[in-house]
N, C-alpha and C positions, 0 to 999 in steps of 0.2 A: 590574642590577635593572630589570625592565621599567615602567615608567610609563604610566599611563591618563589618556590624555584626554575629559575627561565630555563637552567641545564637539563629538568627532565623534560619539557617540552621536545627540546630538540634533542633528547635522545630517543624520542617516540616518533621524529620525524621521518627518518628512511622505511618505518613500517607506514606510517600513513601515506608518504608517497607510493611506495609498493601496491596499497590498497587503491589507489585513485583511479587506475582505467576500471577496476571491477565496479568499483561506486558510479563511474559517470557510464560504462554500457549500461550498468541498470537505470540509471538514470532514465537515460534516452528510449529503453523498454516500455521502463512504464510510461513513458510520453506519449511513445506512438501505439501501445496499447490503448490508454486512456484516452487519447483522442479519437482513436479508430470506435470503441465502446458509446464515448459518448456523441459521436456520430449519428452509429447505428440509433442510440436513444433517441437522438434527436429526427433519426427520420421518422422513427415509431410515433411518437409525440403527433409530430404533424401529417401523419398518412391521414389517408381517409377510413384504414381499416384501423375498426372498432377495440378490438380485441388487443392487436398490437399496441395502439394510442391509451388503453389503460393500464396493461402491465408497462411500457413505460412509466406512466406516469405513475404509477403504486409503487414502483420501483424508487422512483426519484423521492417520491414524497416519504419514502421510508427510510430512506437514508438520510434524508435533510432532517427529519425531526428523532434521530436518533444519535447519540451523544458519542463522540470518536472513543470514549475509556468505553463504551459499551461494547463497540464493534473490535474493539484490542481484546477485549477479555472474551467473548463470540471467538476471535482465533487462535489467541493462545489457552483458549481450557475449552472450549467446544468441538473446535476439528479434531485433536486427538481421540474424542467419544466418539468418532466416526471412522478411529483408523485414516484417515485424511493426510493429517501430516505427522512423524514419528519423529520424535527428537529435539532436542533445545536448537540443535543447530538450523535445522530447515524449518523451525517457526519462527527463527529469526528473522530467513529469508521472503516469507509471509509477511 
């Protein structure tokens, strides 16, 4: 039977507090990225230009019908074949 100890918890807590403004600015990046993004998709979608309204939506439909363990493994062992991103650290941040 596996037993918890509540004392390492809160000895790992001044490091997680530490960490908490770096996690919620990124937070709020990728929010107003991600909303600014799918935005723009969404005005592509509905223009009247042609070109725009299908890479939209090739876009979209590419990403919906393809599986999150795909797109993790796409950036942590594909970007580095591109030079893209160098190191364990900054594919974390990926």
């Amino acid at each position: 039977m596996v037993s918890y100890d509540i004392s390492k918890v809160w000895s790992f807590l001044p490091t997680l507090v530490q960490a908490l403004p770096a996690t919620l600015a990124l937070m709020v990046l990728t929010t107003l990225l991600g909303s600014a993004f799918g935005l723009v998709l969404t005005w592509a979608q509905v223009s009247e230009e042609k070109v725009g309204a299908g890479l939209a939506k090739g876009y979209i439909f590419t990403l919906r019908c393809t599986p999150p363990i795909v797109l993790l493994f796409l950036v942590f062992y594909g970007l580095p074949q591109f030079k893209l991103v160098v190191g364990s650290r900054y594919r974390s941040l990926v």
